[in-house]
C-alpha positions in Angstrom: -29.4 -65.7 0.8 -25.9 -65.9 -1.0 -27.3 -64.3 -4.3 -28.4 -61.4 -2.0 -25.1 -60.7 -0.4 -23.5 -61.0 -3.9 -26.1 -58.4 -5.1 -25.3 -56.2 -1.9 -21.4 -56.2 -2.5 -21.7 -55.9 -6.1 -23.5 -52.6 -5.6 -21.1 -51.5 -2.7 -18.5 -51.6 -5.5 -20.1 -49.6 -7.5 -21.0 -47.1 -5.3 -17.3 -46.5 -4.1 -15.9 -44.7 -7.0 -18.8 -42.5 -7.0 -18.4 -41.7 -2.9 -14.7 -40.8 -3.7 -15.6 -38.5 -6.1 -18.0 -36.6 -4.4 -16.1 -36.6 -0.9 -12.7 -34.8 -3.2 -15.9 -32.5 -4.7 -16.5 -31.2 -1.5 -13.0 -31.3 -0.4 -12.5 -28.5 -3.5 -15.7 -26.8 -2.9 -13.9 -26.5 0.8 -11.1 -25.4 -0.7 -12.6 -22.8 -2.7 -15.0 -21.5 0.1 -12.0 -20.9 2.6 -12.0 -17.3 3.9 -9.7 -14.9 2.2 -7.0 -13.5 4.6 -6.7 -10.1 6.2 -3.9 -9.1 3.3 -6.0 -10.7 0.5 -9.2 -8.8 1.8 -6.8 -5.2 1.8 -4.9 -5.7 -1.3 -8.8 -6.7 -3.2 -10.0 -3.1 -1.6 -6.2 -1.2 -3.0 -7.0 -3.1 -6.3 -10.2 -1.2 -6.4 -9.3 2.2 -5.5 -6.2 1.8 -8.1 -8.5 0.9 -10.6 -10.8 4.0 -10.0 -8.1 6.5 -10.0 -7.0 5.2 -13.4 -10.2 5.5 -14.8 -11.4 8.4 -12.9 -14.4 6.8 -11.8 -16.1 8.7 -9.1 -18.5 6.5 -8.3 -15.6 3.9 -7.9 -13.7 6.7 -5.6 -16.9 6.9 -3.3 -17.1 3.3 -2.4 -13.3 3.2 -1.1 -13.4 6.6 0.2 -15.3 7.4 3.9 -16.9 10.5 4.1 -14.6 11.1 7.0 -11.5 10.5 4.8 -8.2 12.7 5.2 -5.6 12.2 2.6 -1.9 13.7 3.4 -0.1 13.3 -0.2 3.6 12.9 -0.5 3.8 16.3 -1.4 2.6 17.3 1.9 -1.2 18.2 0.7 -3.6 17.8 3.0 -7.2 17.0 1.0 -10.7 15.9 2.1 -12.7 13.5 0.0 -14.4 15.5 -2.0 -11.5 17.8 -2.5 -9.9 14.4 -3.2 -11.9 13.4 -5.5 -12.0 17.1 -7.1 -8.5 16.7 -7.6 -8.5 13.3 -9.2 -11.1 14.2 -11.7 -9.7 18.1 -12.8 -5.9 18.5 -12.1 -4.8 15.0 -12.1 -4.8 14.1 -15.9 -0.9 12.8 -16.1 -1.9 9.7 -14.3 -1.6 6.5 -16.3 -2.0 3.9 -13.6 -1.3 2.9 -9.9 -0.2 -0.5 -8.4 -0.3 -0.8 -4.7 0.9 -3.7 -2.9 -0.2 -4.8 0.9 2.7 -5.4 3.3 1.2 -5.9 6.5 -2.2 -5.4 8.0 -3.1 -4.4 11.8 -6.5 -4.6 13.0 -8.2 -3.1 15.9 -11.7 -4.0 15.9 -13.7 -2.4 13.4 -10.6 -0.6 12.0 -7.5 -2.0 10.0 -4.2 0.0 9.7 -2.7 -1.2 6.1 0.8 -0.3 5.2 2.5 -1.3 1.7 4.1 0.0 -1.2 3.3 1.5 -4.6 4.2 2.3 -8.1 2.4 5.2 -9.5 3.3 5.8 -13.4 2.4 9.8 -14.7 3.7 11.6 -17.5 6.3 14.2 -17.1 6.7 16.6 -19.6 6.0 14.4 -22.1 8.0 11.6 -20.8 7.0 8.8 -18.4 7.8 8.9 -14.7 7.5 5.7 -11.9 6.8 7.2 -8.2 7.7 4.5 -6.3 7.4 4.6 -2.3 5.8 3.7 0.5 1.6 4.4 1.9 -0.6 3.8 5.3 -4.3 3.3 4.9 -6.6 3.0 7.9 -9.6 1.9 6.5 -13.0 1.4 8.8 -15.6 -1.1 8.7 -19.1 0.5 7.4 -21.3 -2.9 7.8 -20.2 -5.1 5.8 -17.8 -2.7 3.6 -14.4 -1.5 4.3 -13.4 2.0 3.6 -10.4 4.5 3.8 -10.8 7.4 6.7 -7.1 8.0 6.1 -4.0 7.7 4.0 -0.8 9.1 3.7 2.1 8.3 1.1 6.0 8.6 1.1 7.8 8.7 -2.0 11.2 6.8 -1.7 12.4 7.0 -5.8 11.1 9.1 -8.9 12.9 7.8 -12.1 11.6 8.7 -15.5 11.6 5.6 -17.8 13.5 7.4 -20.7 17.4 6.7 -20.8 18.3 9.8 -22.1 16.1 11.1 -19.4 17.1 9.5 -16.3 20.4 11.0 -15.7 18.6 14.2 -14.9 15.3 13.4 -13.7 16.2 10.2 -10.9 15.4 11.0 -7.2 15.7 9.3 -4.6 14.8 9.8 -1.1 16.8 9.3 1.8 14.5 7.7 4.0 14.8 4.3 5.3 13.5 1.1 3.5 10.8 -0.2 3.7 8.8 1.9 5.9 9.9 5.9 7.0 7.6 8.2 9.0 8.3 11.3 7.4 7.5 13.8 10.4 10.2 12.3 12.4 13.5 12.9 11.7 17.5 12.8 13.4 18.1 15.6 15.4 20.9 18.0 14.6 24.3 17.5 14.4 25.8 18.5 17.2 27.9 22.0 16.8 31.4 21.5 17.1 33.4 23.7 19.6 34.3 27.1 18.3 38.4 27.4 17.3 40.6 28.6 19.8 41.3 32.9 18.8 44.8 33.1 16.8 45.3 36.4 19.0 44.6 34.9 22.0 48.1 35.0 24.0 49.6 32.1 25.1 52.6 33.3 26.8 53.0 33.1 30.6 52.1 36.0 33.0 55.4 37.9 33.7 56.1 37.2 37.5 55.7 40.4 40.0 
């Protein structure tokens, strides 16, 4: 009876280290499955749709892009998707890349409202030129895929990258950091009162 109780523990020892290796195996496997966050989900879709402008992939463009999508550019351009997409692959050839960053995501439902900034690099005249501002994406939920019914873009500072350059090609905008909705703005000053008339007479009525 002893031997089999020796047997029994000396196998129970041996079994432990293998147990503690398999519960921190599933502890990483845990790890790894966890669900990616709102913002990770967002920035995964911007990384694609950066990635397709670059490389003027239409395909790439129609995946983000709904059917229903409405783009207003910084510039004030108000384009479709496939006038979007038109644009992208014929008159936008100065475009060397686009990084866009998720700040904060919003969702309603089936719809997420995504705001962030972005650095989009072009050539200039032969020079190279950072657009940096601000975007909003609404993107809706098409089963399981996410895609953009509407975006909109801010610029906030144009620099070129040359030195010599940069003196006379930096602008900035005056809107407020980080985010600025560019339709609303302060109302006008308000006028100041008109200066009293230098031939306005002053003296006193001349008693009757």
């Amino acid at each position: 009876m002893q031997s089999r109780v020796r047997i029994l523990l000396f196998l129970l020892a041996g079994l432990a280290p293998a147990a503690s290796t398999i519960r921190a195996q599933q502890a990483a496997d845990q790890e790894t499955a966890k669900t990616p966050t709102q913002i990770e989900v967002m920035q995964h879709l911007e990384d694609s749709w950066s990635a397709a402008l670059a490389k003027r992939d239409q395909y790439g463009l129609e995946m983000v892009l709904s059917p229903q999508f409405v783009d207003i550019s910084a510039n004030g351009d108000v384009r479709s998707r496939n006038q979007e997409i038109a644009y992208v692959l014929n008159h936008f050839p100065d475009l060397i890349s686009l990084e866009q960053t998720v700040v904060s995501v919003r969702m309603l439902g089936d719809v997420a409202l995504v705001n962030g900034t972005y650095v989009l690099r072009r050539r200039a005249n032969g020079h190279p030129v950072d657009e940096k501002g601000v975007f909003s994406h609404v993107f809706q939920r098409n089963r399981s895929n996410w895609q953009c019914i509407n975006a909109q873009r801010t610029i906030v500072v144009e620099q070129a990258l040359d030195k010599k350059a940069a003196a006379t090609t930096t602008k900035q905008s005056k809107a407020e950091l980080p985010f600025h909705i560019p339709l609303f703005h302060k109302g006008d000053e308000p006028a100041s009162p008109p200066p009293a008339s230098s031939d306005q007479s002053t003296a006193k009525p001349n008693p009757q």
